[in-house]
N, C-alpha and C positions, 0 to 999 in steps of 0.2 A: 504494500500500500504506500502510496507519494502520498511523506508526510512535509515534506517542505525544509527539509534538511539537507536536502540534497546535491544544493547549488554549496554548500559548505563541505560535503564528503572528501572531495582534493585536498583541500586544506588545512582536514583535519589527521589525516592521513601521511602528507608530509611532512607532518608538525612533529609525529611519532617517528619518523624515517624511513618510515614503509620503500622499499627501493624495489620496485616494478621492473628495472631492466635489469639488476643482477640475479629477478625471480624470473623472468622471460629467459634468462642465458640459462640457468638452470632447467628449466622446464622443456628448452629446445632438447638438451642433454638426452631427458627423459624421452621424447619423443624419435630422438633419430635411434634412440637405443631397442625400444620397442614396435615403431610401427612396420609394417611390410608392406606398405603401396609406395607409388612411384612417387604419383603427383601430392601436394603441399597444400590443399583447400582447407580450411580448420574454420570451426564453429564455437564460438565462447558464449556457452551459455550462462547465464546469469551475468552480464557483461559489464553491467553496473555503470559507472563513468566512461569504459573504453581506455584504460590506461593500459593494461594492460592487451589488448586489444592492438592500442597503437604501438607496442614496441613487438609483439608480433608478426606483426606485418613485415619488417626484415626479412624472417623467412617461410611466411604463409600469406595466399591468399586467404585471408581473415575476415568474419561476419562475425555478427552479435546479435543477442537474442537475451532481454529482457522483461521483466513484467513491469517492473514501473518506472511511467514514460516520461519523470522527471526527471531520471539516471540519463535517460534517451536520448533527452534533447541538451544535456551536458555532453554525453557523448557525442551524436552527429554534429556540433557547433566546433569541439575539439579533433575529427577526425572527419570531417562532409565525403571520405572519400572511400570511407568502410560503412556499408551495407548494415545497416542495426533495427530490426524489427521485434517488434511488443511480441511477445509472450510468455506464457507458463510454460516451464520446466517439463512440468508432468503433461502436455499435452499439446504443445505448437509441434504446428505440421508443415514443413518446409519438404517440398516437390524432388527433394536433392539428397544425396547421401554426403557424405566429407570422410576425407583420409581422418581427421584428428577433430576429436571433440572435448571442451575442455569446461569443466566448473570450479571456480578457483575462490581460493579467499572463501572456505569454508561455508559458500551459499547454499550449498547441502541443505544444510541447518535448516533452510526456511522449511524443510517438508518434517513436519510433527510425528507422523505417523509410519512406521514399516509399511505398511500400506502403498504408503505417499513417498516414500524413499523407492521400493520398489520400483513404481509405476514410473519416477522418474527415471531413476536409470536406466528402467526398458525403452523410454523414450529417446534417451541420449544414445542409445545401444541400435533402437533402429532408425537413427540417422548417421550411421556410422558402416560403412565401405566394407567389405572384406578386408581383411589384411591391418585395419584401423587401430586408430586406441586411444581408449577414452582415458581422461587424465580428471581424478578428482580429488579438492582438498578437503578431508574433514570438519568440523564442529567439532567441540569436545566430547570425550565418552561419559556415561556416567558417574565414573570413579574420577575423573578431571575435573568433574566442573564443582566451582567453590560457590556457594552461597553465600550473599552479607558479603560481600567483596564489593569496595567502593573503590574508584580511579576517575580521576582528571585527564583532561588534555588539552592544552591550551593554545589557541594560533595567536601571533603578533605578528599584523601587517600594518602598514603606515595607515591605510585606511578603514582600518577593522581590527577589531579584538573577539576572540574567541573562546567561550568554555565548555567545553562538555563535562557533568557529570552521570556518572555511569553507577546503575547500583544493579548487582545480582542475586535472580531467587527459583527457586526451582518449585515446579508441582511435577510432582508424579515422573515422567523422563523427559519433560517440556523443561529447558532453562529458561531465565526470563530476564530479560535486561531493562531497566528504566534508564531510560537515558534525558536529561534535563539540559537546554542550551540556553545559552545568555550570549546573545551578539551583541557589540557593541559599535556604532559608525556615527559620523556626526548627524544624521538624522535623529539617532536614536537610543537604546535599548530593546532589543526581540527577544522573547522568550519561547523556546519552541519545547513539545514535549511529546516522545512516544514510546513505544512498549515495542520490542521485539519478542517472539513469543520462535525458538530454537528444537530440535529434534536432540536429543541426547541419545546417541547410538551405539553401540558396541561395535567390536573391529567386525564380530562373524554376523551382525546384522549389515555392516557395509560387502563382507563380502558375499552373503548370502545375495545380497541385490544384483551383486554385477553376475553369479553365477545365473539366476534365474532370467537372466537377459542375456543367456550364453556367450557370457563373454568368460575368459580366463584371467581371473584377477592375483593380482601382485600388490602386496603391500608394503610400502618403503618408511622407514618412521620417521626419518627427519622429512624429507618431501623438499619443496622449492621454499620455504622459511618458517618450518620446524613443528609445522599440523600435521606433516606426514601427508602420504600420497596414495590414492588406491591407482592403480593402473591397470585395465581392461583392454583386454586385446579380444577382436573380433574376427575366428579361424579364416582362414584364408577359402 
């Protein structure tokens, strides 16, 4: 759901260090290591801003695929030259298969349910080529995620200031983040405020997913910056 946070995501992001091209050079690693097709088409679902998306594009032809179209048109403004169409995870239907499918930055999470984790990865499995391979980053497991955990994060631009606070709670194997923003610009003070609501999975419920969407799955525990990596290949 576009909660209006979203034109702030970048910035909150690099304010932490987050570094998109030494996770893109990594993630290339991953993919020339497992895929078996020739050609380079790659599909980033959950594609969020398009950061990573645009570093990329070096060595794939690259699309994106979102659900919410406030991420969207931060993306297409930052990149008008990669292909990025709205939808759900668990059920956008794109006319085309790709060598390389990819859900990175632990978007997982948004499916609550095995149900819903399944279904997605059967989705990302049949948009994916013989020979393919799906590359996914975690959420945390259940024995990971800490409850009552507060964190900050702060941007300082000449023309903005920024706070995020963050509080975590969990019901049942749902994690739940509060997160509370204070912008600040000479117009004003904004306060923006939303609820993330996360899937808490187990490693044999990630990998029972990609099996049942026959794929053969690997999993790598540090991953491209250290959520660990499921990797799916699709038999030739």
């Amino acid at each position: 759901m576009d909660s209006g946070s979203e034109k702030y995501y970048d910035d909150l992001y690099a304010s932490m260090g987050k570094d998109y091209a030494a996770e893109t050079e990594k993630l290339h690693v991953f993919i020339e290591k497992y895929k078996r097709t020739e050609r380079n088409t790659l599909l980033d679902v959950a594609c969020g801003t398009g950061t990573h998306a645009g570093f990329l594009c070096k060595y794939y032809n690259v699309e994106g695929v979102d659900l919410n179209s406030n991420m969207l048109k931060v993306a297409r403004k930052k990149h008008p030259d990669i292909r990025f169409t709205q939808g759900d995870m668990r059920n956008f239907d794109f006319d085309r298969q790709f060598n390389v499918v990819t859900c990175l930055f632990s978007a997982i999470g948004y499916m609550t349910t095995k149900a819903d984790l399944i279904k997605a990865i059967k989705n990302m499995s049949r948009h994916l080529l013989p020979g393919g391979v799906l590359l996914v980053e975690p959420w945390f497991t259940p024995e990971q995620w800490k409850p009552g955990h507060v964190s900050t994060i702060e941007v300082a631009k000449p023309e903005m200031r920024i706070v995020r606070m963050s509080h975590s709670g969990k019901k049942g194997n749902i994690s739940i983040l509060k997160l509370e923003y204070l912008i600040g610009t000479a117009k004003g003070i904004e306060h923006l405020a939303e609820r993330l609501d996360l899937g808490l999975f187990s490693h044999e419920d990630y990998r029972n997913a990609f099996r049942k969407s026959g794929l053969d799955v690997i999993h790598d525990p540090e991953g491209i910056f250290g959520r660990g990596l499921y990797i799916g290949t699709k038999p030739v």
